[in-house]
VMD Tcl script that draws the C-alpha trace (Angstrom):
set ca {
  {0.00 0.00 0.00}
  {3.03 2.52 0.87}
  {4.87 1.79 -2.31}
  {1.62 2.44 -4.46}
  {1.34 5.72 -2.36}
  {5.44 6.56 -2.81}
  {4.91 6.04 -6.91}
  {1.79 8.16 -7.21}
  {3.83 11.12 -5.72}
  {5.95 11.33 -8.71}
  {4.24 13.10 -11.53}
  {3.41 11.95 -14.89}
  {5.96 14.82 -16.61}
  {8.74 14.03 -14.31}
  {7.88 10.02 -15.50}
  {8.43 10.76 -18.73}
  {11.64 12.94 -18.42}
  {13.07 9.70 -16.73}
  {11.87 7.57 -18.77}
  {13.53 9.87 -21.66}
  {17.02 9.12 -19.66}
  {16.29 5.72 -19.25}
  {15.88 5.28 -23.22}
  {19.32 7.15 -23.78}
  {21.51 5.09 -21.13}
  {19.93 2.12 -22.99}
  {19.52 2.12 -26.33}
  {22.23 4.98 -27.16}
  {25.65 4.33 -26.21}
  {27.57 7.40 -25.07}
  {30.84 8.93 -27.13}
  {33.99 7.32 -25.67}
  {36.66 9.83 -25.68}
  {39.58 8.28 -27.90}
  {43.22 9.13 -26.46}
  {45.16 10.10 -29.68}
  {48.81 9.55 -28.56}
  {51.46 11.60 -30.83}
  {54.77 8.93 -30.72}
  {55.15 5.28 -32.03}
  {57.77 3.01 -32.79}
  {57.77 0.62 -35.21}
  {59.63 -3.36 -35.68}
  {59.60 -4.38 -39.09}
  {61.17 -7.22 -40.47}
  {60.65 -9.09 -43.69}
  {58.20 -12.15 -42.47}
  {54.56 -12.77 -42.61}
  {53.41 -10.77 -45.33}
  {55.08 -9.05 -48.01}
  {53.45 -5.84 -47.78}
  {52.32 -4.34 -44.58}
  {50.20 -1.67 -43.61}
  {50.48 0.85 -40.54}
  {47.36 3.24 -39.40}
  {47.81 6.14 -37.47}
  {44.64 9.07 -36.98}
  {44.57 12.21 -35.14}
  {43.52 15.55 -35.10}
  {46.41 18.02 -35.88}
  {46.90 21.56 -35.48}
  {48.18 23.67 -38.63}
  {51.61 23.20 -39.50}
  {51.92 19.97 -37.35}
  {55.81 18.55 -38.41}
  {55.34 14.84 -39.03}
  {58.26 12.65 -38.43}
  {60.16 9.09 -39.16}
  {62.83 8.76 -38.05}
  {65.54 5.42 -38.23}
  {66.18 4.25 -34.65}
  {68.26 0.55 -35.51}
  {68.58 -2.22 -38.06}
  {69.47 -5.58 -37.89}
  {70.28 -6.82 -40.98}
  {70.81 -10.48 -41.82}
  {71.14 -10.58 -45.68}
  {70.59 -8.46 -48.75}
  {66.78 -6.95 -48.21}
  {65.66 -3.79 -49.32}
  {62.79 -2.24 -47.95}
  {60.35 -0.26 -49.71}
  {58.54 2.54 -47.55}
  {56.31 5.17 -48.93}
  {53.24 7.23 -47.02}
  {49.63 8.84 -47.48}
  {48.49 11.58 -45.68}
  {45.05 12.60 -45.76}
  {42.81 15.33 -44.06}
  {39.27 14.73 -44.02}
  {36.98 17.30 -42.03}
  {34.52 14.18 -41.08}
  {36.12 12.79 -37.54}
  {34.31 9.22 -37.84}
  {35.82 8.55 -41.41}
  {39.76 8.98 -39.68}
  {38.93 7.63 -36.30}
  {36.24 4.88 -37.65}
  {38.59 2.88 -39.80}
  {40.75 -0.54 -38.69}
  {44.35 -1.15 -40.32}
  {43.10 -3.38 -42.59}
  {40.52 -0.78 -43.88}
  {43.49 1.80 -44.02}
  {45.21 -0.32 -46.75}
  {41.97 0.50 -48.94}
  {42.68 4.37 -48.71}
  {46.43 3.88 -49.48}
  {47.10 6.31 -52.14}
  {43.66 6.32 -52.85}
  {42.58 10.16 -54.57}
  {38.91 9.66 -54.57}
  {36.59 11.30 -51.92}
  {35.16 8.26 -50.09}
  {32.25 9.68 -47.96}
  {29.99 12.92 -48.27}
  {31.13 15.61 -47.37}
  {35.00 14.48 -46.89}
  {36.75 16.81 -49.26}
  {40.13 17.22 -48.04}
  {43.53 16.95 -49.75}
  {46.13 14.37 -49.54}
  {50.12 13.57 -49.94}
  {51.30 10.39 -51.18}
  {55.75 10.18 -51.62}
  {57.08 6.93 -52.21}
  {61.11 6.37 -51.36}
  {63.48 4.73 -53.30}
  {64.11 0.97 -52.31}
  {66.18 0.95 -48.88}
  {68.93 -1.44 -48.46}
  {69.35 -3.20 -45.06}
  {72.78 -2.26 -43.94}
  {74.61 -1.80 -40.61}
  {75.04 1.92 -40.79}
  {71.91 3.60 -41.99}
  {71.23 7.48 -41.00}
  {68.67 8.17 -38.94}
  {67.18 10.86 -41.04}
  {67.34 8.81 -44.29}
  {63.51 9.64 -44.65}
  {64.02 13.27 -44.30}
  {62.85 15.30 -47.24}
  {64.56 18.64 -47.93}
  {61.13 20.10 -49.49}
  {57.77 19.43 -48.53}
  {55.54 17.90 -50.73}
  {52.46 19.91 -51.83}
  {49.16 18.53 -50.94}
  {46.80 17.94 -53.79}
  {43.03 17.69 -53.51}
  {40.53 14.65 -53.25}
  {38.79 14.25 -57.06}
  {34.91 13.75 -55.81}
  {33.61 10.82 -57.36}
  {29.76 12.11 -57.91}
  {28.86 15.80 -59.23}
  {28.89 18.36 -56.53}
  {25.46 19.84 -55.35}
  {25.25 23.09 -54.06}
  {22.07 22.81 -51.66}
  {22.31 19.36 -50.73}
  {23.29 20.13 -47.52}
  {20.86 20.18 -44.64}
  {23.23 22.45 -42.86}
  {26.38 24.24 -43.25}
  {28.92 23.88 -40.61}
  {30.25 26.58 -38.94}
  {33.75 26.05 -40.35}
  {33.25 25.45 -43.72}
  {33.80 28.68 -45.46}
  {37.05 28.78 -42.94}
  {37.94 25.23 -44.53}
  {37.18 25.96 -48.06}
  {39.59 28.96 -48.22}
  {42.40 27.33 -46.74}
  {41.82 24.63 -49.00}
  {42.04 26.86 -51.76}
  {45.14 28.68 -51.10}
  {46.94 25.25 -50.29}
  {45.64 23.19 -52.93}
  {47.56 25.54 -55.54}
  {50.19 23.98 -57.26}
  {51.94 26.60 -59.24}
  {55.64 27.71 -57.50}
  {54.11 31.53 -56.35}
  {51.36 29.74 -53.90}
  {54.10 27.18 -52.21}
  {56.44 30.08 -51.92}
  {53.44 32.07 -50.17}
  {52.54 29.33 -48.05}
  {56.11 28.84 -47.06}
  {56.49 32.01 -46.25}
  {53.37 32.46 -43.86}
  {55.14 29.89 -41.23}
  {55.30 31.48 -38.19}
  {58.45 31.93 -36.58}
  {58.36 29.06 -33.75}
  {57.50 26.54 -36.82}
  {60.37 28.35 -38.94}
  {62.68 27.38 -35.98}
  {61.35 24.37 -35.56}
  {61.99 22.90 -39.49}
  {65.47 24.27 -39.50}
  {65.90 21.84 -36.23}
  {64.18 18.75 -37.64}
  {66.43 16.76 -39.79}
  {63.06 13.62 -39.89}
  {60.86 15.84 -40.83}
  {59.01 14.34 -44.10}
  {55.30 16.83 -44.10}
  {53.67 19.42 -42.71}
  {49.90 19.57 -41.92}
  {48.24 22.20 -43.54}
  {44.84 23.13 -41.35}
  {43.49 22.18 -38.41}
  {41.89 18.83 -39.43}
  {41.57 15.04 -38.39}
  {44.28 13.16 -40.83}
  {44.92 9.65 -41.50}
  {48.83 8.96 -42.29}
  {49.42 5.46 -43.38}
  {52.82 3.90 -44.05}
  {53.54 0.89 -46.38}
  {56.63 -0.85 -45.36}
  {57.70 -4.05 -48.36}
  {60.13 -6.09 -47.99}
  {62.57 -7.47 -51.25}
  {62.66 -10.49 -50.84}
  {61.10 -11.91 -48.34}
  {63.56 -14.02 -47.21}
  {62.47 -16.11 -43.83}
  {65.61 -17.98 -43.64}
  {67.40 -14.86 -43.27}
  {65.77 -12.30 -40.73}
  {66.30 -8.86 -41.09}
  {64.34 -6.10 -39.10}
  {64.36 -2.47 -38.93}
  {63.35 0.14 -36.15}
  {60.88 3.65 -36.94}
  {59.70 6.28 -35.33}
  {56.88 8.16 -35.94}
  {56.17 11.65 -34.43}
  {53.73 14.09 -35.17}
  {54.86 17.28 -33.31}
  {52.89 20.51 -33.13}
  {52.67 23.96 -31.74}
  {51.36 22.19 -28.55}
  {54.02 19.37 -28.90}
  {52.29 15.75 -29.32}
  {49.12 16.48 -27.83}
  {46.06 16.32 -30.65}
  {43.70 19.26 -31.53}
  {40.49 17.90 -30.09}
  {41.84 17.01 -26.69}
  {44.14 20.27 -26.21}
  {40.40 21.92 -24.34}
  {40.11 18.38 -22.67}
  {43.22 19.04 -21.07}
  {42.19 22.98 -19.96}
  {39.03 21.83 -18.69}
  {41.08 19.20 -16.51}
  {43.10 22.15 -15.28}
  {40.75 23.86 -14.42}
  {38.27 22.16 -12.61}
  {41.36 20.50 -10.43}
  {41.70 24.00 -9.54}
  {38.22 24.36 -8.99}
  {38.17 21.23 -6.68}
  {40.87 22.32 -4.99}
  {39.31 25.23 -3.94}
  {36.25 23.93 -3.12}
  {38.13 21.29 -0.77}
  {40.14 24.11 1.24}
  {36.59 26.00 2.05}
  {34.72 22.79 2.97}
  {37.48 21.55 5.02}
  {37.71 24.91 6.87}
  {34.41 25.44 7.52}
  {34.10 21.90 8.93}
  {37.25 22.90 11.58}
  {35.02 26.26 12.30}
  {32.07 23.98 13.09}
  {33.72 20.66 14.21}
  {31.18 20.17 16.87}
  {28.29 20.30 14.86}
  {29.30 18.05 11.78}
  {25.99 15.75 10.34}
  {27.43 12.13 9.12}
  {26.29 13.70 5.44}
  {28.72 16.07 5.73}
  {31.89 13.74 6.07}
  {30.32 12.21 2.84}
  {30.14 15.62 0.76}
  {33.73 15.64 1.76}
  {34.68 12.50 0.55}
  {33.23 12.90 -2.47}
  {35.08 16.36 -2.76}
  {38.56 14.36 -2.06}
  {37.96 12.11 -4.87}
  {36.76 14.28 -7.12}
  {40.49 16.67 -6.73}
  {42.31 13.51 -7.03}
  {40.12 12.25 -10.28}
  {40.76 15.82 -11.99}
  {44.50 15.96 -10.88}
  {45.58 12.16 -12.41}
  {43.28 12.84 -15.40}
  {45.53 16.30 -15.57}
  {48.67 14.23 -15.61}
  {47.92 11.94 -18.29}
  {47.08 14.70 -20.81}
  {50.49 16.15 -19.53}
  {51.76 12.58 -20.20}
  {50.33 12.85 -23.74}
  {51.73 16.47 -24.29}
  {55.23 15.85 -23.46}
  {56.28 12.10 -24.10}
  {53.48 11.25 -26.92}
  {52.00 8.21 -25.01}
  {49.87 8.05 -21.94}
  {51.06 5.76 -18.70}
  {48.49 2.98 -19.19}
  {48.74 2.48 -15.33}
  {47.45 5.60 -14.58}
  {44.86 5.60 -17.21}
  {43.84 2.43 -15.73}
  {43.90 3.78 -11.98}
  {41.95 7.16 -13.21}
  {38.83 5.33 -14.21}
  {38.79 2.94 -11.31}
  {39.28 5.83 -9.08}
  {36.28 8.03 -11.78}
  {34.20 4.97 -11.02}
  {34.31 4.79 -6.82}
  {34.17 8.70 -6.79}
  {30.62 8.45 -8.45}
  {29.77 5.59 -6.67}
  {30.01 7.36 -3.50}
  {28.28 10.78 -4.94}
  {25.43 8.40 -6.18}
  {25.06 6.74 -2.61}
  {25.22 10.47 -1.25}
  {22.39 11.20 -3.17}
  {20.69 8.02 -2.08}
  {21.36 8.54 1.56}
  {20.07 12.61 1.22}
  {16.69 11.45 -0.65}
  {16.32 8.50 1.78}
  {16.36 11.37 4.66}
  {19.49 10.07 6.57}
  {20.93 11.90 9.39}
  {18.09 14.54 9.07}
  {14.42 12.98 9.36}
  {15.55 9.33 10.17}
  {18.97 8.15 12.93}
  {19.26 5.49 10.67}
  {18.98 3.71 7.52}
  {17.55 0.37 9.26}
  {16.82 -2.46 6.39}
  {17.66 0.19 3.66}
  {21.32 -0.66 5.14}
  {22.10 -3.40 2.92}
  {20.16 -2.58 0.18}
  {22.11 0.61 -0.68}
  {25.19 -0.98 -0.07}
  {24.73 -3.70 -2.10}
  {23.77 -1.74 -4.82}
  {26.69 0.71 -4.52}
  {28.89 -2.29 -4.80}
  {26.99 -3.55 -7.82}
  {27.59 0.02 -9.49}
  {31.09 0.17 -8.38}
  {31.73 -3.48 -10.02}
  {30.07 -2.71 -13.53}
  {31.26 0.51 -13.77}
  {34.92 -0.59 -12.61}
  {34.64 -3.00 -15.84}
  {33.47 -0.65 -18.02}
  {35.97 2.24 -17.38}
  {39.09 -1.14 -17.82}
  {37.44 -2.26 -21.26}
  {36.89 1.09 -22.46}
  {40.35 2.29 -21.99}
  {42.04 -0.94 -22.66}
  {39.64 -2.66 -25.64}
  {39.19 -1.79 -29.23}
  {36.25 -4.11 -29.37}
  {33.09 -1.17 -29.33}
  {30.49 -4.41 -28.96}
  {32.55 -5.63 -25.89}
  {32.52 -2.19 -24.56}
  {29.01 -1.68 -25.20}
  {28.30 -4.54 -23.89}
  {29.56 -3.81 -20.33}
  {28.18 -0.15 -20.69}
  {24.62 -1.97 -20.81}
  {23.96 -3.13 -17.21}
  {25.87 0.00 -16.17}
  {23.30 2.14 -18.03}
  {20.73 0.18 -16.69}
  {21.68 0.13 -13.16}
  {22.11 3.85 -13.21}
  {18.60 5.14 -14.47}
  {17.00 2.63 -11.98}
  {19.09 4.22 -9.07}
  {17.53 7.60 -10.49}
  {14.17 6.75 -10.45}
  {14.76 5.42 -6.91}
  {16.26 8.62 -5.68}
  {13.23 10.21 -7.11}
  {10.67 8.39 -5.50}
  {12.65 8.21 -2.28}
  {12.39 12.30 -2.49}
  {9.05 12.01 -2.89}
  {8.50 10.42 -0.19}
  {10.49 12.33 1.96}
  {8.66 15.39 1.38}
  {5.37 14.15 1.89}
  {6.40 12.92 5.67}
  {7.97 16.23 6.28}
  {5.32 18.03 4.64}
  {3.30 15.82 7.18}
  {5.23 17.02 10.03}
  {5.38 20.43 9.33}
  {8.47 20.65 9.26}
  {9.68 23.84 7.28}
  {13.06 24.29 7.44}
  {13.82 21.01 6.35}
  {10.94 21.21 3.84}
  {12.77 23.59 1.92}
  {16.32 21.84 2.08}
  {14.53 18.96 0.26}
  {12.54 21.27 -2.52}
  {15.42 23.00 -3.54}
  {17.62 19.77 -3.36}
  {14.76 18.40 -5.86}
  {14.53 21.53 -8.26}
  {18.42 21.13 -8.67}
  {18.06 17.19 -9.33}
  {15.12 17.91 -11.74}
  {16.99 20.73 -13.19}
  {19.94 18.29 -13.94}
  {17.74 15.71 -15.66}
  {16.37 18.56 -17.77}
  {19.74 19.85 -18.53}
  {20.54 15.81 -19.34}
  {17.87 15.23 -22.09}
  {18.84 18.74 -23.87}
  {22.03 18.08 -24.01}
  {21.05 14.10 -25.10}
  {19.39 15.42 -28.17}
  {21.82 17.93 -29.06}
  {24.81 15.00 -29.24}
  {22.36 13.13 -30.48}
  {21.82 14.78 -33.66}
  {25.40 16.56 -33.84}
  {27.20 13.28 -33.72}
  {25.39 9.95 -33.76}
  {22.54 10.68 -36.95}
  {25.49 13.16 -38.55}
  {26.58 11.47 -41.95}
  {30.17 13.70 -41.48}
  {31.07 14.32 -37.76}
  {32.52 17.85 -39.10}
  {31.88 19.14 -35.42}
  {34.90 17.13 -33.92}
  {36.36 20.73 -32.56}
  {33.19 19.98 -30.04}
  {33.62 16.47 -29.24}
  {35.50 16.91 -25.72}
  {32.00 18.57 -24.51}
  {30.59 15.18 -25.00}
  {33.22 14.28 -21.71}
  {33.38 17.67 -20.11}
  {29.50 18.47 -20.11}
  {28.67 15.07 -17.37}
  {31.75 16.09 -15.48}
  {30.77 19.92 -15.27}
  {26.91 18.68 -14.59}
  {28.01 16.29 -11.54}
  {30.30 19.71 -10.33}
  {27.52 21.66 -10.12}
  {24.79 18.78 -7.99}
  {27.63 18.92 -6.08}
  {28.26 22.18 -5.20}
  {24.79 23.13 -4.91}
  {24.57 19.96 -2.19}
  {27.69 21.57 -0.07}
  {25.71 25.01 -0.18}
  {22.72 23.37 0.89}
  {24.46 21.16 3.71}
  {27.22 23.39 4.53}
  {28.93 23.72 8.15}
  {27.56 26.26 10.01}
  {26.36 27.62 13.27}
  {22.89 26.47 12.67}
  {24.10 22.81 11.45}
  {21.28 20.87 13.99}
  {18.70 22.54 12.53}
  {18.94 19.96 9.56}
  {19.48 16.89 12.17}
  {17.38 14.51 13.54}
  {15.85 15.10 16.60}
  {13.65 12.75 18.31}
  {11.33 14.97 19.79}
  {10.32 16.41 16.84}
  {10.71 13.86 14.00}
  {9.93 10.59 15.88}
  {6.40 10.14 14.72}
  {4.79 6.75 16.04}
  {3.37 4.79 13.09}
  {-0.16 5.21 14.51}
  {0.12 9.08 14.35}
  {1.04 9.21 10.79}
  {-1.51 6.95 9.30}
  {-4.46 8.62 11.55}
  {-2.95 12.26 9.84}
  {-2.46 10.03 5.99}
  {-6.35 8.67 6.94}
  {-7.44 11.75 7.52}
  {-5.72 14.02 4.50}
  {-7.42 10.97 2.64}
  {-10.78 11.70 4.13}
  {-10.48 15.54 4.39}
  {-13.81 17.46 3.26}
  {-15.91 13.81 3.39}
  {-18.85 14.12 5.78}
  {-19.13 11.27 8.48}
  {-22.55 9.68 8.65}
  {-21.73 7.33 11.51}
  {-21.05 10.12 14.00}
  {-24.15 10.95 16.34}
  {-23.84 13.77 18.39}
  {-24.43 13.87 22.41}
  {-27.82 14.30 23.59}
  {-28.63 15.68 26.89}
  {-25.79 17.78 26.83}
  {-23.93 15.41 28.28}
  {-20.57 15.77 26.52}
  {-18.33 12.40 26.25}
  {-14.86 13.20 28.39}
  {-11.84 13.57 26.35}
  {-9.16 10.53 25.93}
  {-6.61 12.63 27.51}
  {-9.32 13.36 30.91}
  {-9.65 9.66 31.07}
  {-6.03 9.37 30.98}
  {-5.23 11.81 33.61}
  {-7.72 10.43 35.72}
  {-6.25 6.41 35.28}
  {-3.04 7.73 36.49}
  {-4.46 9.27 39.44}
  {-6.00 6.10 40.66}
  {-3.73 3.52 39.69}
  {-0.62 5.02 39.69}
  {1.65 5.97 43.32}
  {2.10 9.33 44.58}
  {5.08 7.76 46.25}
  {7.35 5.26 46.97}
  {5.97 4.46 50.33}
  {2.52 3.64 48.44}
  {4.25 0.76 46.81}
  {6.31 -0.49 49.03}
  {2.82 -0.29 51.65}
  {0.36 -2.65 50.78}
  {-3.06 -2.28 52.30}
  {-2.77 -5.37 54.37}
  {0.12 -3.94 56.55}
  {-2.45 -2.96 58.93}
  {0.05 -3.70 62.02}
  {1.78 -0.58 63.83}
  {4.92 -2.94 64.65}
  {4.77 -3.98 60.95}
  {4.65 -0.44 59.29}
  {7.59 0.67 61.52}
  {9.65 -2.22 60.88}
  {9.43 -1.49 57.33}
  {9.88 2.27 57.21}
  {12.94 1.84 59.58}
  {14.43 -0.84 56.78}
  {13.36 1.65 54.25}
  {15.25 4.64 55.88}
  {18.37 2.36 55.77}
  {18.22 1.56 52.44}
  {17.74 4.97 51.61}
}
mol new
graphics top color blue
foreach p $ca { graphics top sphere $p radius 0.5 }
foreach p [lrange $ca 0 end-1] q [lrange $ca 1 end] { graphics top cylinder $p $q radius 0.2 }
display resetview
């Protein structure tokens, strides 16, 4: 009968808006946030197949120096190796980032657009055959000139209005296509010349260099390394390098605001923990068991910022992220919301502030924090460490699951909540709870807006031409759980008043009786009861409490000689005997 009572509290629009986010965590999986490292190295040798086929994608900056670069050989007889490259912009991110190396071998000096809306321009060079020798230069590969980039031929007739809508960029991308796609010698020597000074410094330092990027763009570069002949008997192997280097060394163009927002919002955290942990020294006394939570989740949420911070760093400076702390950043991502989610449970449950305790709701929120923490654990490891999307979407399932069942339960448990102090009268804590549901409601709202805006920018896009936007997709959730939080440490903050929001027994221990004669009779308000007859004789019926008063009176002792007297000690000797034993006890 309660829970039938609990679920009618929640209204039919705030039912659908879940039921909106329960669709999306579903049925849509969200955008996984590809780390685009900017240094490889290569062993090649002259088994398994004759030609092979390397794949590397990432968004570049502008005049982006790509390198390869000869570490060792070891050469065991007389093969020559054949190495030649393709690089490609495209301005649609899931053609670069959506192909395998296998695919890649299918583009390989390939001049034909391949998708809608993917006109870019390309470079293909091909070296002379390489012979395997003892002593072979590291810069070999080094080209004194830079080849010109030439543009994609589109396979169909262009169409002037067949676009639904025109990107914000594209006039931007057409002219710089233009003025780079020019062949004759005056347009190189202009383009040449509009290098900026750091990148003019930087060529006359590289002595790998062999291209140049020429906008800001997603590019494939693929490398075809042959071996003549293959020779198995004989073994013979050779070590590359490849770096792409930019104005912002090796990190890529569509993570360089990843790694601001990281920066900032460690800084954010850290300020956020300094003021919560002073105010909870001011008011040490005082502290609610919610509070220690808010800070925990404040902790976590500093460190999660701070080792996210690093890897970008990692990626910035070296090329290649630390898998061990890529690793430990979602595990610790995944037990910092864990807790905030079993904060929020606790607050809507009413812990600390109209119940002591959580009683039989115990193990049933901890057992479904651990479930979160396990699913969510294995999602963050596969995501991060699998190339399998069906495997990772998989996992992301349950998860998604999981999660828009613990919202609905946080909803109804508000619900809930209210009504009883609504019942109480309670109206400080009243309005703790309605703005801590506004901001909750406000947050789903927020959710499905920003849902359908992905939605249609990325996922029903034929040309993800928006990539520049793509770290939102990460930064948006993490900004969103931010702000629930810090509108939770402004609503339970430390302060003078702090047991105003706690439980007191006095006031919010309400005997199960009470309640459901005050539920019976908010049921029943403004019905007329037929069964009642009034008093005749004007004889009016004594109150309960009279009758109680007056059943104290006769039953109960004014003192403790009345008990310890019964009416049969009718004996003088008797009565003194016992008051004299009495008086020694006493």
């Amino acid at each position: 009968m309660a829970t039938v009572t609990t679920v009618s509290l929640v209204s039919a629009r705030l039912r659908g808006v879940l039921l909106v986010v329960i669709l999306h965590f579903v049925l849509i999986p969200p955008l996984t946030a590809i780390s685009e490292p900017g240094n490889w190295v290569l062993d090649v040798d002259n088994e398994g197949a004759k030609q092979k086929f390397y794949y590397f994608p990432k968004t570049m900056f502008n005049n982006t120096l790509i390198e390869i670069k000869l570490l060792n050989e070891a050469c065991a007889g007389p093969v020559n190796f054949t190495i030649a490259w393709y690089l490609r912009s495209s301005p649609c991110y899931d053609e670069v980032f959506g192909l395998d190396p296998e695919s890649a071998a299918l583009y390989f000096n390939n001049n034909y657009v391949q998708r809608e809306g993917s006109n870019g321009l390309y470079i293909y060079h091909e070296y002379e055959p390489i012979k395997c020798e003892s002593s072979i230069p590291g810069n070999k590969l080094a080209v004194e000139n830079f080849d010109h980039p030439k543009r994609l031929t589109s396979m169909t007739s262009p169409t002037t209005n067949s676009q639904g809508r025109r990107r914000r960029d594209a006039g931007k991308t057409e002219g710089q296509t233009k003025d780079v796609a020019a062949t004759n010698p005056s347009s190189a020597s202009k383009s040449k010349d509009s290098l900026s000074v750091e990148t003019s410094e930087k060529l006359s330092k590289s002595h790998t260099a062999v291209a140049q990027t020429w906008e800001d763009s997603p590019y494939m570069f693929i490398i075809r390394i042959e071996a003549n002949p293959s020779v198995k008997e004989s073994k013979s192997s050779i070590k590359l390098e490849v770096r792409m280097y930019g104005t912002h060394q090796y990190i890529s163009a569509s993570e360089w605001p990843l790694m601001i927002f990281y920066m900032v919002m460690c800084i954010i955290y850290v300020i956020l923990g300094v003021l919560w942990l002073a105010l909870s020294a001011c008011y040490w006394r005082d502290l609610l068991r919610i509070q220690f939570w808010i800070g925990g989740v404040i902790f976590l949420g500093m460190l999660e910022k701070a080792v996210y911070y690093a890897e970008f760093q990692s990626i910035r400076y070296d090329g290649h992220s630390v898998q061990g702390a890529v690793v430990f950043a979602e595990v610790l991502s995944a037990v910092k919301r864990t807790l905030a989610r079993v904060l929020v449970i606790i607050a809507s449950l009413g812990y600390g502030i109209v119940k002591p305790r959580l009683g039989a709701l115990l193990h049933r929120v901890v057992g479904v924090g651990l479930l979160y923490l396990i699913f969510s654990i294995i999602e963050g490891v596969l995501r991060v460490n699998t190339a399998e999307d069906d495997l990772v979407l998989l996992a992301a399932i349950p998860l998604a699951v999981l999660d828009s069942t613990l919202c609905w339960w946080i909803f109804i448990s508000l619900a809930q909540t209210m009504k009883l102090l609504r019942l109480r009268r309670n109206v400080v804590k009243l309005s703790l709870y309605r703005h801590f549901t506004n901001t909750l409601i406000f947050a789903v709202i927020a959710s499905v807006i920003f849902i359908v805006w992905t939605t249609k920018t990325f996922k029903l896009s034929k040309c993800q031409s928006d990539w520049r936007e793509l770290w939102i997709d990460d930064a948006f959730w993490r900004f969103l759980f931010s702000s629930i939080l810090l509108v939770i440490m402004f609503l339970w903050r430390p302060s003078a008043n702090n047991q105003r929001y706690a439980f007191s027994p006095l006031v919010d221990e309400v005997s199960e009786e009470e309640e459901g004669e005050q539920l019976m009779n908010e049921a029943f308000e403004g019905v007329k009861m037929r069964g009642m007859k009034p008093e005749t004789n004007g004889s009016a019926k004594p109150s309960k409490v009279d009758e109680d008063l007056k059943w104290v009176e006769e039953n109960i002792p004014s003192s403790m000689a009345d008990v310890a007297l019964p009416p049969l000690l009718d004996s003088d000797e008797e009565i003194m005997t016992t008051k004299f034993e009495m008086s020694k006890m006493e």
